[in-house]
Every structure is written in C-alpha cells, then in structure tokens.
C-alpha positions in Angstrom: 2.8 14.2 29.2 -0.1 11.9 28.1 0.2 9.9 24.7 -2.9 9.9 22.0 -2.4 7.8 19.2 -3.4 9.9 16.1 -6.3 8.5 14.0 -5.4 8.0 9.8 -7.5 11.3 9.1 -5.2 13.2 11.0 -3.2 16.3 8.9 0.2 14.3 7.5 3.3 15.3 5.7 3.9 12.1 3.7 3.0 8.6 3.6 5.8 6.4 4.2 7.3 3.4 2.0 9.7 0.8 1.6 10.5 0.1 -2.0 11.0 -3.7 -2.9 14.0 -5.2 -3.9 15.1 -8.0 -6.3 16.3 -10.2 -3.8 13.7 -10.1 -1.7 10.4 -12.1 -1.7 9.0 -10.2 -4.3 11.9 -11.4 -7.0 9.5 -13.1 -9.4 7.2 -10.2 -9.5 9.6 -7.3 -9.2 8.7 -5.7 -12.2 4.9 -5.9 -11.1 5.2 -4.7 -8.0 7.4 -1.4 -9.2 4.7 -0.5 -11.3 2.1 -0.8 -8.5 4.0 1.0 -6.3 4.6 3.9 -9.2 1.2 4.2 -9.7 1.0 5.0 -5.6 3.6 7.1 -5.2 1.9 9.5 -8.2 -1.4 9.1 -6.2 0.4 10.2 -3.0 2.6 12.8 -4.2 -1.0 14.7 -5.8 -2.1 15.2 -1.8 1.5 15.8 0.2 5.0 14.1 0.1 6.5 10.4 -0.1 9.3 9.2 1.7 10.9 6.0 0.2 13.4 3.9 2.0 15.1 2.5 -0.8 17.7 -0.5 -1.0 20.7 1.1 -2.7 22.0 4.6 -4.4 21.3 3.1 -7.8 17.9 2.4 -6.9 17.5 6.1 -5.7 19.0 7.4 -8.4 16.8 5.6 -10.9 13.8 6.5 -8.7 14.2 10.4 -8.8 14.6 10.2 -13.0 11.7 7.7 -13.0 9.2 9.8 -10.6 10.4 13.2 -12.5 9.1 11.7 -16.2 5.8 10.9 -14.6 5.7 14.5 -13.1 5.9 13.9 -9.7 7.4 17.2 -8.0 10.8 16.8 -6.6 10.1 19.0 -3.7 7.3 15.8 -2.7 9.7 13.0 -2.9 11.9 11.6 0.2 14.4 8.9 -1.0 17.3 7.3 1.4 18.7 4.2 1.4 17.8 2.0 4.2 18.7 -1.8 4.2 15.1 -3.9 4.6 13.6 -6.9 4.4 10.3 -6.6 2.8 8.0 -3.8 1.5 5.3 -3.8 4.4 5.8 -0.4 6.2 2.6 -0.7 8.1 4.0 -3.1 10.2 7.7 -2.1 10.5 7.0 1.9 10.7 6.7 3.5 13.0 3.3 5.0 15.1 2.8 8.4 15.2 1.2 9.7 18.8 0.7 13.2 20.0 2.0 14.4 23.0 1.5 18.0 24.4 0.3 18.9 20.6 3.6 17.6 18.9 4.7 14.4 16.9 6.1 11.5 18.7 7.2 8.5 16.5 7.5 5.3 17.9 9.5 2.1 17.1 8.1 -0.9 18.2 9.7 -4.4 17.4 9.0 -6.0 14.2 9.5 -10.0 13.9 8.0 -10.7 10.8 4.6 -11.7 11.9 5.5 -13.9 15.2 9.2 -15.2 13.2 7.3 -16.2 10.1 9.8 -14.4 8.1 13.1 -12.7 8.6 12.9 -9.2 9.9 16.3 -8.4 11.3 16.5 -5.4 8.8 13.6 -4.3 8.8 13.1 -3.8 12.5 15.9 -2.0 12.3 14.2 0.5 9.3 12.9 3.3 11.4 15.5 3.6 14.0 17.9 3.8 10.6 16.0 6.4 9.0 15.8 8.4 12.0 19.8 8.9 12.1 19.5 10.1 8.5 17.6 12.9 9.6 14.7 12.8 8.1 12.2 13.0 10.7 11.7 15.9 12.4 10.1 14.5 15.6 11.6 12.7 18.6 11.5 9.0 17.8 11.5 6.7 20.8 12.2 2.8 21.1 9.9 0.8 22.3 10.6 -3.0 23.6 7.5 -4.7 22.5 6.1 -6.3 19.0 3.3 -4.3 17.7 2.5 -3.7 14.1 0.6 -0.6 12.8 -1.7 -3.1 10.5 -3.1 -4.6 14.3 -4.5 -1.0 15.8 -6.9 1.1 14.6 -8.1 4.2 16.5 -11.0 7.2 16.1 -8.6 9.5 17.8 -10.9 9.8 20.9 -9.5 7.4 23.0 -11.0 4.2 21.2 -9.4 1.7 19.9 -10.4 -1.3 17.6 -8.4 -4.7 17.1 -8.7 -8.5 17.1 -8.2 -10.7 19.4 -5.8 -13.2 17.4 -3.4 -10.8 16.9 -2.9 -9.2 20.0 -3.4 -11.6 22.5 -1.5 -13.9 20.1 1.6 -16.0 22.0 4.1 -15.1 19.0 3.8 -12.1 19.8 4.3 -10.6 23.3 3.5 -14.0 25.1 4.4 -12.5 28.4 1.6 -10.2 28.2 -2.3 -11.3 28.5 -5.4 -8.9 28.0 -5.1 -6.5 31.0 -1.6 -6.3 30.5 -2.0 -5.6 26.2 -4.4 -2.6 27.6 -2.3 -1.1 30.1 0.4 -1.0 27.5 -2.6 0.7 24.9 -3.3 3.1 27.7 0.2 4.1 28.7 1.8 4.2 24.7 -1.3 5.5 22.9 -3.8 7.3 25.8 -6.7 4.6 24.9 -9.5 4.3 27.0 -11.7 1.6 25.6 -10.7 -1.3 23.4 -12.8 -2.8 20.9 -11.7 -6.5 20.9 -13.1 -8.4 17.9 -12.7 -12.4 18.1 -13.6 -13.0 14.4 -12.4 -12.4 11.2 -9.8 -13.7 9.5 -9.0 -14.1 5.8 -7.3 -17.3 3.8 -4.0 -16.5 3.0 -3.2 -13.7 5.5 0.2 -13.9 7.4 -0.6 -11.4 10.1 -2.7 -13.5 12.4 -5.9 -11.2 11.4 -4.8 -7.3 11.3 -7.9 -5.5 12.2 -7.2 -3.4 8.8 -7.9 -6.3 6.6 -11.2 -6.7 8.1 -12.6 -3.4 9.8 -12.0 0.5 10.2 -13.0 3.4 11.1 -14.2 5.9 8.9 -14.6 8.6 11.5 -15.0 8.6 15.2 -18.9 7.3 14.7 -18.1 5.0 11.3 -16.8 1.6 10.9 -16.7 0.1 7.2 -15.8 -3.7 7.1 -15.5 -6.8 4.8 -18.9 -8.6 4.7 -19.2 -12.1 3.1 -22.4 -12.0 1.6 -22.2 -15.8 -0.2 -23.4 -18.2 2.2 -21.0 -21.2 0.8 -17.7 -19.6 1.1 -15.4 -20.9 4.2 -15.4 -17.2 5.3 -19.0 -16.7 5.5 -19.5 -17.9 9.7 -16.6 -16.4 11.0 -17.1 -13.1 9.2 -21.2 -13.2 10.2 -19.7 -13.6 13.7 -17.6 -10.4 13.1 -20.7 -8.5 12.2 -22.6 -9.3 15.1 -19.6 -8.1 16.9 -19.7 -4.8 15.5 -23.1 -4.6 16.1 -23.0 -5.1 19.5 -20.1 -2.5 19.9 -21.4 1.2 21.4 -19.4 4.4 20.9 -18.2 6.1 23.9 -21.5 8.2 24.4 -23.4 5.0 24.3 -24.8 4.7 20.6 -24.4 2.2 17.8 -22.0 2.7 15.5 -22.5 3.5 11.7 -21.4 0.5 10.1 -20.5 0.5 6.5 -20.7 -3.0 5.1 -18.1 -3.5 2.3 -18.5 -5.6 -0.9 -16.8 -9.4 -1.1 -14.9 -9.5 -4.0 -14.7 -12.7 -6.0 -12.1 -15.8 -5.0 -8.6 -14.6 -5.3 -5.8 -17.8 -5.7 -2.3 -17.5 -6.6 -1.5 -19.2 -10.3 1.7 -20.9 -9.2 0.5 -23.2 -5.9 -3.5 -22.4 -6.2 -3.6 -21.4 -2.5 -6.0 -18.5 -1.7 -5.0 -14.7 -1.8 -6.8 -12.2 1.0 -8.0 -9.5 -1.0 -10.2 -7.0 0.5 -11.3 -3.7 0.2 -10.8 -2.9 4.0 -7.1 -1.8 3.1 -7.7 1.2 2.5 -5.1 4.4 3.3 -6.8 7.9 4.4 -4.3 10.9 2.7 -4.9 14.5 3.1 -8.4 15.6 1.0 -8.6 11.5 -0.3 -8.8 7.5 0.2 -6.8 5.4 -2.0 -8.8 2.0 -2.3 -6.9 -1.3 -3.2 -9.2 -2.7 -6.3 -8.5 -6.4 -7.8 -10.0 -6.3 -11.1 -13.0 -7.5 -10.0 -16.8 -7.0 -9.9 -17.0 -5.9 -6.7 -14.2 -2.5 -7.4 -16.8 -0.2 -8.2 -19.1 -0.8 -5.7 -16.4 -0.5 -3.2 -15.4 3.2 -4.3 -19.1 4.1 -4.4 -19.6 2.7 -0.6 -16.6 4.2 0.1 -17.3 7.6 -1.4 -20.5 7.8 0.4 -18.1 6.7 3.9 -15.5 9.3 3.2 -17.7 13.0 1.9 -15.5 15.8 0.2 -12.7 13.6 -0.1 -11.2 12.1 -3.5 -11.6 8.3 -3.9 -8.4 6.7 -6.2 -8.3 2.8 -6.9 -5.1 1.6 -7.2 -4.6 -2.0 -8.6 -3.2 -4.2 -5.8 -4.0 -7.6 -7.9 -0.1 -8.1 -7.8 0.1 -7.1 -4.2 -2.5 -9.7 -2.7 0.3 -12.5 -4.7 2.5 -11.3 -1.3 -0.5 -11.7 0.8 -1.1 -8.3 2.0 -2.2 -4.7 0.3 -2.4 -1.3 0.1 -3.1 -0.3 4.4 0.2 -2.4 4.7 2.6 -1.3 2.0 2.0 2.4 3.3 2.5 4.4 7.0 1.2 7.5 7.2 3.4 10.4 9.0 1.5 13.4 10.8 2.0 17.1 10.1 5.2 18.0 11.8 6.7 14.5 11.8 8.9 15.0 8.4 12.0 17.6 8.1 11.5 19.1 4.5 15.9 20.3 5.0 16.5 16.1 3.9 13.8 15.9 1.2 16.4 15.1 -1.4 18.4 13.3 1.9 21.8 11.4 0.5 22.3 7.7 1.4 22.5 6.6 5.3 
C-alpha cells in the first residue's frame, strides 16, 4: 500500500483554514486580517468548499451570517470550533497522500517553527477536527515535525525543498539527509528530491519554506522569486537559487521550465521597521484557478500576467495579503488544500467539537 503525496493541482473538496483570533498574535490587526481572510473565503467558495476551524461558537455563528450577506453558499462553508494557536494551516494541516486511489490525511507535529512560538493547540488542530467528523478519510499520526509550507511535489514522484528547513536541527535533529529521504520515500512515495541550499527571505520565521521561494507549476514548471536589483541583501543568495534550479533535470532528463517571478518593492513593518517577506511565490492552486497574494505594489500585475501564462485555462484572483506579510507569512500558508474525497459533506454545517 504505497503512499504518493498529491501535487496542489490535484481535484480538492475545500481548502482548509484556521480563522484568527483576538488573543492571538494577530490582536492589533484583527480587524485587518478578518477582512483579508473574507475576501479568501469568497474567492474559495466560487471554485469548491471552505472549512474553517474557528475559535468559539460566537465566532461561528457570526461567521455563517457574515459569509451569507456576501453570498457565499451555505452548502460551501465548513465551520467547527477547534482551539488554535495561530492562523497558518499550511503548516499545522494536515498532508493529503494517495494510497490505493483513496485519501489519506496525515498529522505530522507542528512546533511552531523549531519552538519559536507556542504551538501546543495547534498541533493538536487536525487530530481535533478529525473527531468532529469532518473528514471523510482515515487520518493517521505521524511522530515527526514537518510543515506542508517545506514540501512541494509534481505528483510524479519529485519532490522540491530547501536545505535549511529540512535538514534544520530544530526540527527532527535526529534525522540527517538519507534519513529525511527515507522518511519522503516511505510517507509520500518520492523518488527524487530536489534539495535547494539558497533562498531565504528577511523576515521569514520558517527557516526558508520552499513555497516562499519556488514551485511547481506542473510536473515540467517551476516559477520562483528572482531578485532582479543587484543592491538588495537578497540578490547573491537568490542568484545562487537560480543557478540551482537551473542545474536541476526532470526525471526524463530535461531542464525544467522555469518561470522567473517579479521582486516586489521593500516591504518593512511601520511599528519596529524590520523587513516583511512578501513574495509572489505563495501562491494556492484551487480547482479551475490560482489565487495570487499581491502587496499593492508595482510588481502585482506583472505577477498575475507571468502567472497566467504559468497556469493556462485557469482563473488568476489577487488577493491583498499586505496585512498578512505584518505576521510574516502569506497566502500558501494561511491555506491547506484537501483532495476530492477527503471532506464528509454530512458535517458541512458540523456543530462545535
């Protein structure tokens, strides 16, 4: 019963998320943040459904009223309440694999980037929402730390991520590189890993996640964040990153098509001045579209057009993630996508766990 970890174009039934809550981090920006994630959930709920781990009943309630006066369809929305931490469901989802052509979820542990921040809650999140019901797929535990935001695959047995997050001691620090593949092999049927050791944006807590930096498009397309101004602190260790991907062959041997993304303007945060890591690599794949995170910058509209010509037939939505990057992360890691057969449509209006 082999594993292979599902690539982000594959068929879903919803996207997941974890809605933010006033005591959290995102207290002085709560009612930014809400209205960034509305403007998501709409987007999402236009291609398939939404489930939303919310922090308490009042919260869901409010949610349900809110969504149906923006016209979002009931039958779309998933709302329980789940006790977390933060909002970043990349990272404490869970990561769908197929095995003998059905959905397996699994939970892997979650410590808040290497113990940077308190995660007790929310590496409890999926194993919670399974007992509500709500999935309708085995979800199985497993005892290592791996975030979705550090993995990308192609769905053919490749797959790409960095070397400073993987191989990182905060994370499994009993585990070096042949032991990090055997793991990829066994969980998500990989054959070949694509080790990058550049890249890495200012202001980023996760140790370089490979999807704020590169990902694939397709099994033959990689689109990634290109500095292109030769004074910026970035520019060497991202010009290293590209000579990476250039040198990387598909499995048949041949370059890959690389799709070079724009570099948006300096980001900083107005309280402290310290850097934010926006990029336009943080992208999420739905069913029949891309949502791209945009900044308010230059740079947004030539990011949907390279992206458009990356991703043909599908729609291309920008959603404003200006407020996001103020948490240090964006769209990719506020979302987790959840395959076709992975979501029980009997819960959809599922009561409080």
């Amino acid at each position: 019963m082999a594993n292979r970890l599902l690539p982000e174009w594959h068929p879903q039934d919803a996207v997941q998320l974890t809605w933010p809550s006033p005591s959290s981090d995102w207290a002085p920006l709560i009612e930014r943040i809400e209205a960034t994630m509305e403007a998501l959930v709409v987007a999402i709920a236009r291609y398939q459904s939404v489930l939303i781990a919310v922090p308490d009943a009042a919260t869901r309630a409010q949610l349900l009223s809110r969504f149906a006066n923006l016209g979002v369809e009931a039958s779309r929305l998933h709302l329980t309440v789940v006790e977390a931490d933060d909002t970043w469901a990349r990272d404490h989802g869970p990561i769908a694999v197929e095995r003998d052509g059905r959905p397996v979820l699994l939970d892997y542990v979650f410590t808040g980037w290497g113990g940077k921040f308190e995660a007790e809650r929310d590496n409890r999140l999926t194993q919670r929402l399974a007992e509500t019901g709500i999935y309708a797929c085995p979800v199985e535990r497993r005892e290592v730390v791996l975030e979705g935001g550090a993995i990308d695959t192609d769905g053919e047995g490749t797959l790409l991520t960095t070397e400073a997050c993987l191989l990182n001691p905060n994370r499994n620090p009993h585990l070096d590189r042949e032991a990090v593949e055997s793991l990829l092999r066994k969980d998500f049927g990989i054959e070949r890993v694509l080790w990058l050791a550049n890249g890495h944006l200012e202001g980023d807590d996760t140790d370089s996640h490979v999807d704020t930096l590169a990902r694939f498009c397709d099994p033959a397309t990689i689109a990634y964040v290109r500095c292109d101004d030769p004074s910026d602190p970035h520019y060497p260790d991202l010009a290293a990153m590209e000579v990476e991907l250039k040198h990387f062959r598909r499995a048949d041997g041949e370059p890959y098509r690389l799709v070079p993304l724009p570099w948006p303007r300096s980001c900083f945060d107005p309280v402290d001045g310290h850097r934010l890591p926006a990029t336009y690599a943080n992208f999420l794949i739905v069913n029949s579209a891309v949502l791209v995170p945009v900044y308010g910058d230059a740079a947004d509209s030539r990011a949907l057009a390279v992206l458009a010509e990356a991703f043909p037939g599908r729609d291309i939505v920008p959603i404003d993630c200006s407020n996001v990057i103020r948490q240090h992360g964006s769209l990719h890691c506020l979302t987790m996508q959840l395959p076709r057969g992975s979501v029980n449509d009997a819960t959809q209006q599922g009561e409080t766990s």
